[in-house]
C-alpha positions as CSV (number, residue, x, y, z in Angstrom):
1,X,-60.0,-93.7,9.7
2,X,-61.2,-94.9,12.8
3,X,-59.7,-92.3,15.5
4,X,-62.4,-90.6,17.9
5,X,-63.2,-87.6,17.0
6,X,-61.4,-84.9,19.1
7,X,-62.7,-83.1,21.9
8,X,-65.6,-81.3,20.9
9,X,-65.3,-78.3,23.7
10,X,-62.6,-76.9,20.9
11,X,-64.5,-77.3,17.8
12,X,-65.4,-73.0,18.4
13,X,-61.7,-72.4,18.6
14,X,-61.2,-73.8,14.7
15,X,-65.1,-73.1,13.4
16,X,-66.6,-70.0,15.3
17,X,-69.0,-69.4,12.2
18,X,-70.1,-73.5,12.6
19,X,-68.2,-75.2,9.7
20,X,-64.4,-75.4,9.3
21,X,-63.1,-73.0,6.2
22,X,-60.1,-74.3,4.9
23,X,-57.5,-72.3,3.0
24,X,-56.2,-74.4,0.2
25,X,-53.2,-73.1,-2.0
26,X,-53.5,-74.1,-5.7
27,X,-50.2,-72.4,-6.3
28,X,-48.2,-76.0,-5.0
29,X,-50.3,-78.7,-7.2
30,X,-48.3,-81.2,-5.5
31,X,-50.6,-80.9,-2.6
32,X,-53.5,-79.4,-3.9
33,X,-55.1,-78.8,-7.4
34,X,-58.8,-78.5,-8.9
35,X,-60.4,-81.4,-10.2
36,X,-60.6,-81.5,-14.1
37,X,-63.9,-83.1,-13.8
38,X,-65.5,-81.4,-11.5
39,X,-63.4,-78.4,-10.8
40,X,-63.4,-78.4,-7.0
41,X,-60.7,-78.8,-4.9
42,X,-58.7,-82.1,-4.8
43,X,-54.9,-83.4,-3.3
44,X,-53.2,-84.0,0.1
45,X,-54.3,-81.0,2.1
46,X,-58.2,-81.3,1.2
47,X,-57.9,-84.8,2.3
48,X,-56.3,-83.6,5.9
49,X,-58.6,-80.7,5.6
50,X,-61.3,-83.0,5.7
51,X,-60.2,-85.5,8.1
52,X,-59.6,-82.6,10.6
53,X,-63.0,-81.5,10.3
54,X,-64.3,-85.1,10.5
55,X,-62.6,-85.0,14.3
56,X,-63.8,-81.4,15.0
57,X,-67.3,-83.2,13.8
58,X,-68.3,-79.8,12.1
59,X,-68.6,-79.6,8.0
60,X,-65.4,-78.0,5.8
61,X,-65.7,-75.1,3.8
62,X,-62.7,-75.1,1.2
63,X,-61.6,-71.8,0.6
64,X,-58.9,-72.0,-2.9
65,X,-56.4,-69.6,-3.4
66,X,-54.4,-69.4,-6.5
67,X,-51.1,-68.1,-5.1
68,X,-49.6,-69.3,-1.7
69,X,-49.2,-65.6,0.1
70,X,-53.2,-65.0,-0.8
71,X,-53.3,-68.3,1.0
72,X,-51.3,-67.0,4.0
73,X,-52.7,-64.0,4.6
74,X,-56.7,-65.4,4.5
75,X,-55.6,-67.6,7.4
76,X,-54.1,-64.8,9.1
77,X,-56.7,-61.9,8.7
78,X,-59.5,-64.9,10.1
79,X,-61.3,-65.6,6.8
80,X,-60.2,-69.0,7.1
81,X,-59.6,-71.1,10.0
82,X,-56.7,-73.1,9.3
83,X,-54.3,-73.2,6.3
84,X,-51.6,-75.1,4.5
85,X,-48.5,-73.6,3.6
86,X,-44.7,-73.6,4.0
87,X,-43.2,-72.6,7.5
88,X,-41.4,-69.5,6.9
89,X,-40.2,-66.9,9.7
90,X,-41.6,-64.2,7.4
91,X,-44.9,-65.8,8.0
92,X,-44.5,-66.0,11.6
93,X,-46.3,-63.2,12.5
94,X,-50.3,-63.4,13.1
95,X,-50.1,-67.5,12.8
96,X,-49.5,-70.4,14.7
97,X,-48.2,-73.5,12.6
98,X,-47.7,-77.0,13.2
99,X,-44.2,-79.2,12.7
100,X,-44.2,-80.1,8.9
101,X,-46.7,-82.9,7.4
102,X,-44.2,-83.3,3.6
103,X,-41.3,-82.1,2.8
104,X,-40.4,-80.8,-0.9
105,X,-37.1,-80.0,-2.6
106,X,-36.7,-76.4,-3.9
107,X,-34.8,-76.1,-7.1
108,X,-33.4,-74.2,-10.2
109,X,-34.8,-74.4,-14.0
110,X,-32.1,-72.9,-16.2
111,X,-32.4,-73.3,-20.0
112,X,-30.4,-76.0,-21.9
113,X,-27.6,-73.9,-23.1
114,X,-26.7,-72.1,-19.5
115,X,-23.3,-72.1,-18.3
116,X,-24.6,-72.6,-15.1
117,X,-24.2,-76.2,-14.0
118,X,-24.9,-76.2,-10.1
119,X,-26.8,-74.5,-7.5
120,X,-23.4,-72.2,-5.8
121,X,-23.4,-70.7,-9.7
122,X,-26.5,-69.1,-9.5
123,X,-25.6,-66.3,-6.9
124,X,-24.2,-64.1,-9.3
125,X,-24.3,-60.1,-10.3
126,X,-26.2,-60.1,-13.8
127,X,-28.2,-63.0,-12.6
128,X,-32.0,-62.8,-13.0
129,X,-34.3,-65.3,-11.2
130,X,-37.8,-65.7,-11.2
131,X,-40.3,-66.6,-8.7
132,X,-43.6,-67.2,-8.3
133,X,-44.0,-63.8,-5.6
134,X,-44.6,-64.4,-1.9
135,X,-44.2,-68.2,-2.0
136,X,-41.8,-70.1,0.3
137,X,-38.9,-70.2,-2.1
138,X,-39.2,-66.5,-2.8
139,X,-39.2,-65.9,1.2
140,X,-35.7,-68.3,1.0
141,X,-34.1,-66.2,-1.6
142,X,-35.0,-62.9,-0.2
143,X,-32.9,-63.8,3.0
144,X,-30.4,-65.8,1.0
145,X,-29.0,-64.1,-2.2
146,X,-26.7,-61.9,-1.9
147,X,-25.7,-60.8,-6.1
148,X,-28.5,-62.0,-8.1
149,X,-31.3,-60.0,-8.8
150,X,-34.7,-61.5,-7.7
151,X,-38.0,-61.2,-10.2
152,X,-41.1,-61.8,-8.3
153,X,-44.0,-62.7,-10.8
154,X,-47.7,-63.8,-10.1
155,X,-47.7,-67.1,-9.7
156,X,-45.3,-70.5,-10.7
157,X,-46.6,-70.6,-14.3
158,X,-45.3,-67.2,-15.1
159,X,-42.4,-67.5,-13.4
160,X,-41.4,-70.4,-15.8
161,X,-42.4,-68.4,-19.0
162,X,-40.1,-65.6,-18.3
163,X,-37.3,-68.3,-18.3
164,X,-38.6,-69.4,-21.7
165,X,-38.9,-66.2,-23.4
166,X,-36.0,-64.8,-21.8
167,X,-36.5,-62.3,-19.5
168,X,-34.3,-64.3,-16.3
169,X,-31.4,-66.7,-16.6
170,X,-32.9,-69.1,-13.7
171,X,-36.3,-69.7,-12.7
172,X,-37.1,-71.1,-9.0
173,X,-39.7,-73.2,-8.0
174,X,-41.2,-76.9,-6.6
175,X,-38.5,-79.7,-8.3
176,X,-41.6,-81.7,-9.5
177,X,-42.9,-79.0,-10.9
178,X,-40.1,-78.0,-12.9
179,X,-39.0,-80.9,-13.9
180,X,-42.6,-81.2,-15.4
181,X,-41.7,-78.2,-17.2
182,X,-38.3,-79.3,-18.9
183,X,-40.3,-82.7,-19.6
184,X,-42.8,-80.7,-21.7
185,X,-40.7,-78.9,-24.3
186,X,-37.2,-79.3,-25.3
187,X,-35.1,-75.8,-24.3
188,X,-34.6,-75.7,-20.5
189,X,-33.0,-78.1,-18.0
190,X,-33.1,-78.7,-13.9
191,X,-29.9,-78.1,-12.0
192,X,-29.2,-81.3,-9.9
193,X,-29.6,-81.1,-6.1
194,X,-31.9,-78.6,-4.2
195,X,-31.2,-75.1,-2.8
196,X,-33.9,-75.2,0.0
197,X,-36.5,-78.2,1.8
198,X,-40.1,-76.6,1.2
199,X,-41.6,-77.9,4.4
200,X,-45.2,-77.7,4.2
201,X,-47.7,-77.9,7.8
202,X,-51.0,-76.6,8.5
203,X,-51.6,-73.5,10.9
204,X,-54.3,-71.6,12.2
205,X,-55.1,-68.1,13.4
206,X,-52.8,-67.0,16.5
207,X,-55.8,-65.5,17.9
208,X,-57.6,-68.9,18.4
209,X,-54.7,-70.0,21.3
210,X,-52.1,-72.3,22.3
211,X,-54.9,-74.8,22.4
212,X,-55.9,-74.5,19.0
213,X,-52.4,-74.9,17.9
214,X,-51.7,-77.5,20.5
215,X,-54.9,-79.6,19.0
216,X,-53.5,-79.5,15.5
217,X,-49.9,-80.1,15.8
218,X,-51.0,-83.6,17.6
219,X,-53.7,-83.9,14.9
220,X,-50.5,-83.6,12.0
221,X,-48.2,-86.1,14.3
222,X,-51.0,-88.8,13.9
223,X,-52.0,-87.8,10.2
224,X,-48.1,-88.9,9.7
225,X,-47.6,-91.7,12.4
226,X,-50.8,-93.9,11.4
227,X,-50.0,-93.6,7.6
228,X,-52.5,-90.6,6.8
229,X,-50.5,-88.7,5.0
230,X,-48.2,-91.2,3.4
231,X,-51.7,-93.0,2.1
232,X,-52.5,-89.4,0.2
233,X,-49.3,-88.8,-1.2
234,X,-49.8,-92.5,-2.9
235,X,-53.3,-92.1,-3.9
236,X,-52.7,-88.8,-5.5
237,X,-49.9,-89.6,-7.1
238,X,-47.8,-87.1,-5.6
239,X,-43.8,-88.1,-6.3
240,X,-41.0,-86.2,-5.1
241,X,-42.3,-85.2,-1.9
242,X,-41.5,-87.3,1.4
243,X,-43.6,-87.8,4.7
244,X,-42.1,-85.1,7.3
245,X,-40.3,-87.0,10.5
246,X,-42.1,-86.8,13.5
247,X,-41.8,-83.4,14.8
């Protein structure tokens, strides 16, 4: 990249402590995952992480997180400077977030013998779904389902077990990830279409000001106008997920 580094009078607003700490959510591995080499950090958002840091011209601290509200809530208590999640009103509070950098379809794992065949079936009184607890499609659901019973467990993996074994007719997560899932052993299929668009930006601590905010959301405009992000969705092999429209 070849952009000048941004103005260095706000690098305290995004680093007070010096370097840039980064929340990173390994709960979506379609934007971030460990390496299996070398076990650090790796995907889309350390790449932006980085590249952010590289205009603040102060070094980036990545802080993992295994579930996505762990993630949230790092970001919003100040033990991380900026973050990378899903906007969601119930996450409004405490942070300031940018317009969306990728967009990700939301969908439904059912197993193969279900005689639930589309996305308006799953709404239903004895209906059981599982989600991985306090990420963005379990924030859509709370507001959204009306007769189903909700099952918040810790983390995606889990969620898709308790489909497996059982315990809930419908399981809710990332489509690539679940498609991954009925890929990897006979027994459980994806219902076509989506129920939700994940759409994932950055934010940072409401206490660092409109600046701060101001400074990033340009920062995620260019990441997706000059082919940033587009670039890391390729080289990471991310598929599924679609660059954001300019916000």
């Amino acid at each position: 990249m070849t952009q000048q580094p941004a103005s260095p009078g706000l690098a305290p607003a995004f680093a007070p402590g010096g370097a840039l700490r980064a929340s990173i959510n390994l709960g979506n591995p379609i934007l971030a995952h460990r390496d299996p080499a070398s076990g650090e950090p790796t995907g889309v958002s350390v790449d932006l992480a980085r590249e952010f840091g590289r205009r603040l011209g102060v070094p980036v601290e990545l802080v993992a997180f295994e579930r996505a509200a762990l993630s949230v809530d790092a970001v919003r208590a100040e033990r991380a400077d900026i973050g990378f999640f899903a906007v969601d009103p119930a996450r409004g509070e405490g942070l300031r977030f940018t317009a969306p950098y990728v967009l990700i379809e939301g969908a439904y794992l059912v197993p193969q013998a279900s005689p639930v065949s589309e996305n308006g079936q799953v709404d239903r009184a004895g209906t059981r779904i599982s989600v991985g607890a306090g990420s963005a499609y379990d924030l859509f659901l709370t507001r959204e389902i009306r007769e189903a019973e909700i099952v918040r467990l810790e983390g995606a993996p889990r969620a898709l077990a308790a489909l497996r074994a059982g315990e809930v007719e419908v399981a809710a997560g990332i489509r690539q990830l679940l498609e991954a899932e009925a890929a990897r052993a006979e027994g459980v299929r994806v219902l076509p279409g989506r129920f939700m668009v994940i759409r994932q930006a950055m934010g940072v601590p409401a206490g660092r000001g409109a600046a701060a905010q101001e400074l990033l959301a340009s920062f995620v405009e260019e990441m997706k106008a000059v082919g940033f992000v587009a670039d890391a969705l390729k080289r990471h092999g991310v598929e599924g997920a679609i660059v954001a429209p300019a916000g």
